[in-house]
N, C-alpha and C positions, 0 to 999 in steps of 0.2 A: 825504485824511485830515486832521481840524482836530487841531492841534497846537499849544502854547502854548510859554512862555517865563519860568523862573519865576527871576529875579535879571536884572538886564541890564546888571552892571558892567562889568567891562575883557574878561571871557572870555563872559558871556552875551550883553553885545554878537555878538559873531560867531556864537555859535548863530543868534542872532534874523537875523541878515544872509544864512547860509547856508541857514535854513529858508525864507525868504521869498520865495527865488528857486528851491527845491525843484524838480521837476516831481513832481506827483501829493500833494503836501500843500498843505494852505491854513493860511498860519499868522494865527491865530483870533485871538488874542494876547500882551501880558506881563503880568507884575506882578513889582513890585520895591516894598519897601519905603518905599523913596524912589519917589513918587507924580512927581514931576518929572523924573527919570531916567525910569521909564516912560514917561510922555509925551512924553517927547522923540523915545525909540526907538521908539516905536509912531509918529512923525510923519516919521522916516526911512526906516521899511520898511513904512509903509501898512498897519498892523493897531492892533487899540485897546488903550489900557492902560486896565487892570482896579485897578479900587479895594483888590480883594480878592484873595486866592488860589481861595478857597473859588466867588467868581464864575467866573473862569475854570474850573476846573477841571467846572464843572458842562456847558460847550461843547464842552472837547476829550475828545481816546481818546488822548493823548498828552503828556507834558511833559519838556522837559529843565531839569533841575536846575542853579544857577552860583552858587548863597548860598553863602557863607560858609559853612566848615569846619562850625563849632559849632552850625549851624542844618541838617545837612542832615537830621538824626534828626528834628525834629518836622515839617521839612518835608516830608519823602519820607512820611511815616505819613499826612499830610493829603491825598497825593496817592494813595498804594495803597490807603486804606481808601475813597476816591473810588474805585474802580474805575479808576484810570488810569495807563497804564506809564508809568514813569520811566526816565530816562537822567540818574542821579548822575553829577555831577561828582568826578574822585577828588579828596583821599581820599575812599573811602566814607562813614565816619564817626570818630566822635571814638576810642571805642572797642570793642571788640569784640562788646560787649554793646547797642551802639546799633545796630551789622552787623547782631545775628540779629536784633533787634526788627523792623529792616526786612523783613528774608530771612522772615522769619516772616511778614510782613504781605504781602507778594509772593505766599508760597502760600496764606496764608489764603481772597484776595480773587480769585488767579487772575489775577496780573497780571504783567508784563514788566518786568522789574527788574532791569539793567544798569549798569554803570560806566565811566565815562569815561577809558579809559586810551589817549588820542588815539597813543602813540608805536607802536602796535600798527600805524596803517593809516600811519607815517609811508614814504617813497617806499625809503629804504636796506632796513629789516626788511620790505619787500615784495620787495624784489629778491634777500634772503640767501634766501629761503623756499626754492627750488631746490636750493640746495646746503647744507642744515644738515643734519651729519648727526653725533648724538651729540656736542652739546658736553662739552667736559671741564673748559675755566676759561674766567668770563666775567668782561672786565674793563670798568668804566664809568665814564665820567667825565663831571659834569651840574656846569657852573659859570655863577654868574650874578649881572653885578650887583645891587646891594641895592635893593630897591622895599619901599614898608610891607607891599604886598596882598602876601599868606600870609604874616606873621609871626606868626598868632596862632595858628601850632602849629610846631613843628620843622623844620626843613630833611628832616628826614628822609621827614613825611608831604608836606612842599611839594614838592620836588624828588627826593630821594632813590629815591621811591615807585616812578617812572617804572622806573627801572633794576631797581626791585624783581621790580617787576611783567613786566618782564620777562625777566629770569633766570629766574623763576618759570614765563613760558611758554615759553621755551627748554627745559629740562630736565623740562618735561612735567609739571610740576604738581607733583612729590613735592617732602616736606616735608624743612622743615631740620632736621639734625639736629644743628648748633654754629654760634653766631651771635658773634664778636666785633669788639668795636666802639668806638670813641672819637670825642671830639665838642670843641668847644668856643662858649661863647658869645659874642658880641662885640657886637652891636647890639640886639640883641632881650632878652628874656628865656628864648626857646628857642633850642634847637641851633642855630646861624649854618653850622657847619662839622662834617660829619660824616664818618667811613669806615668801613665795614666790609665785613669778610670770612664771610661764610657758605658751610657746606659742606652740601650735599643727600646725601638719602637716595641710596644708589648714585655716591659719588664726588663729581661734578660740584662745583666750588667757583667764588664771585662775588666777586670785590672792587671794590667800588664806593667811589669819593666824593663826596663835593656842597655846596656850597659856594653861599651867596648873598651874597655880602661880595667876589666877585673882581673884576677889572678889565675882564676880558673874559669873554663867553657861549661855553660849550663843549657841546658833546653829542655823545659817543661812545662809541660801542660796538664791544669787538673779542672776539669767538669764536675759541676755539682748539679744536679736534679733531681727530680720528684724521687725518681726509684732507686738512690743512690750516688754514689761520689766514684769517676773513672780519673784514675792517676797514670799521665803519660812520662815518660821518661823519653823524649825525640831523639836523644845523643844515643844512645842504646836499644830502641825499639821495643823496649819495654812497657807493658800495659795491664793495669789489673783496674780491676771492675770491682768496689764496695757493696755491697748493693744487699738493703731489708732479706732475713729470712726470712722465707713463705712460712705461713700464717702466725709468724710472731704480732703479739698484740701488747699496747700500750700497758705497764704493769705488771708485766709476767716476765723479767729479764734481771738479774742481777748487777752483770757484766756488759760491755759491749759485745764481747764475741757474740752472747746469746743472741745479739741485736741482728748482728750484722755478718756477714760471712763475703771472705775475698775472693775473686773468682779471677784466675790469671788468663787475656785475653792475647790470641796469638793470631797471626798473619804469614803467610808465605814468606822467607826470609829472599830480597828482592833490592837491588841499587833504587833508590828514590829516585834519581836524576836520569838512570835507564827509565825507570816505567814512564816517566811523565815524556822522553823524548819517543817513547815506547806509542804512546797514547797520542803524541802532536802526528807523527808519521802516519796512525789510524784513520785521523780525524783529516788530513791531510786527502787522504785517498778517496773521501766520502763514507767511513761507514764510520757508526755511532761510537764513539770514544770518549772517555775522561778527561778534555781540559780543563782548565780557568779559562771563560772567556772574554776577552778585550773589555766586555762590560764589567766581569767582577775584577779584573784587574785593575781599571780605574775606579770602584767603590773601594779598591782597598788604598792605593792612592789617596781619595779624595780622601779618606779617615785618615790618615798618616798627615796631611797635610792640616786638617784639623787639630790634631793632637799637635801639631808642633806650633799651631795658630795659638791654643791655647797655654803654652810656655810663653808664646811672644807675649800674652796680653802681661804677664807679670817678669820683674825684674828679673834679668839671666845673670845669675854673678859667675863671671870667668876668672877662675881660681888663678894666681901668679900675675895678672895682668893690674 
C-alpha cells in the first residue's frame, strides 16, 4: 500500500520511521512545510520529499496527518477530497465545527477517517481489557515538563485529551452529563494547568489532571469498579488488577490482604504508535481493525472543549501578569 507523510516534526518523525520499516506498505513519501525538514527525513528513511502536498497526495491511498493543531482542518479537507484516508493526529481539530467539516468530507468522498489517540494501543490499557468490568470512577493523572510544541492550544486539547478520550472509551461512549473544571495559566497564554471532574450518563464519573509546567512526566490511570481497583502505570506499561478474593465475606477478614489480593496484568510488549499505524493500514485496506473513529475523535474533542468551557465560566488568574 503507498502511503505518505504529511508534517515530519518531533511526532511525524516516528510515523515516517515506523511506516518505513512497515511490512506490506511502501512509504511513497513526506511533505512538511519546511522543505528542508522534508529532505532531511525523506534522506533517513529512503522515500522522497514532496514540494507540495497536493504532489504526494496524487501517489498515495494513504496519509497520516502531524501538522500543527490549527492546520489539521484545511489540511485533512486537502487530503479526503483527494480521495485519501487520513489518520489525524489528535486533537482532531480546533473546533467542533472544523470535526464535522472533516466527518462530513470523510463521508462525502468514501474515505477512512481516524484519530490518533495512540494511549488506546499503549501496553497497560491492553492488558486491563480482560478485566474491565463496569467502571464506576476514573482517575488520571498526565504531567509533563514544559516544551513550546503544543502550546498553541490548552493543556486541555494537548494532554488532557488522552485521559479524555479515554474515560470516554472506558464507560462506553455515553455522553457527559456535568463537566466541572479549573485551570490556571503560567507560561503560555492557554491552560498550563488543568482538572477536572466529569460525570456520565449512567453514573460513572472521571477526574483528571494535567499539567505541562511539572518537574517530572507522569501518566496514570486507575479504574475502580464493582469487582475491584485496576492501577495503570501508561509511562511503563505497567498493570495490576486489585480485585475481592473469591468467597471472601463481609466480617471474616482482619487485614486488607485477606480482602483483596493483586493480580499483575500483562500484554505483548509492542510500540503504541506502531500498533495504532499497525491498525490505520488494516483498516485502510478493508478488513476489520482497531481504530478511533472520526466520530470518537470528535466526542473526545467536543469534552476537551467542555472542560476548557468550564474553566472559562470562572476567573483564570495568569500567574506574573
Amino acid at each position: 500500500m503507498p502511503v505518505g507523510v504529511v508534517g515530519v516534526g518531533s511526532l511525524g518523525r516516528h510515523h515516517v520511521r515506523h511506516l518505513a520499516a512497515m511490512p506490506g506498505v511502501k512509504l511513497i513519501g513526506v511533505y512538511d512545510s519546511d522543505l528542508a525538514r522534508a529532505v532531511e527525513a525523506a534522506a533517513i528513511y529512503g522515500c522522497r520529499a514532496f514540494e507540495s502536498c497536493a504532489e504526494l497526495l496524487g501517489q498515495v491511498a494513504a496519509v497520516t496527518v502531524a501538522v500543527p493543531t490549527p492546520q489539521h482542518h484545511v489540511v485533512g479537507l486537502e487530503c479526503l477530497n483527494r480521495g485519501v484516508a487520513v489518520l489525524m493526529e489528535k486533537p482532531f481539530a480546533v473546533t467542533l465545527a472544523e470535526a464535522d467539516d472533516l466527518v462530513a468530507a470523510a463521508e462525502r468522498n468514501h474515505v477512512l477517517l481516524a484519530v490518533g489517540h495512540v494511549e488506546r494501543f499503549n501496553r497497560a490499557m491492553r492488558a486491563a481489557r480482560s478485566v474491565l468490568d463496569r467502571p464506576a470512577f476514573i482517575e488520571g493523572v498526565r504531567l509533563a515538563p514544559f516544551q513550546p510544541r503544543g502550546t498553541d492550544v490548552a493543556v486541555v486539547l494537548d494532554l488532557m485529551i488522552h485521559d479524555l478520550d479515554l474515560a470516554l472509551h472506558l464507560v462506553g461512549g455515553v455522553p457527559a452529563v456535568e463537566v466541572r473544571a479549573s485551570g490556571v495559566s503560567i507560561v503560555s497564554s492557554h491552560l498550563d494547568i488543568a482538572n477536572a471532574r466529569v460525570e456520565f450518563a449512567g453514573g460513572a464519573v472521571a477526574s483528571v489532571v494535567s499539567s505541562r509546567v511539572a518537574r517530572e512526566r507522569v501518566r496514570r490511570l486507575r479504574i475502580f469498579q464493582p469487582s475491584g481497583y485496576i492501577s495503570l502505570d501508561l509511562a511503563t506499561g505497567e498493570a495490576n488488577f486489585m480485585r475481592l478474593r473469591q468467597g471472601w465475606r463481609p466480617g471474616t477478614a482482619s487485614s486488607l490482604e485477606e480482602i483483596v489480593e493483586t493480580v499483575a496484568l500483562t500484554a505483548p510488549e509492542a510500540d503504541a504508535l506502531e500498533l495504532e499505524l499497525a491498525e490505520f493500514v488494516t483498516a485502510v485496506r478493508g478488513d476489520p481493525a482497531e481504530i478511533v473513529s472520526a466520530v470518537e475523535g470528535r466526542a473526545a474533542l467536543a469534552l476537551a472543549l467542555e472542560v476548557t468551557r468550564a474553566v472559562q465560566r470562572v476567573p483564570v488568574p495568569v500567574l506574573g501578569r
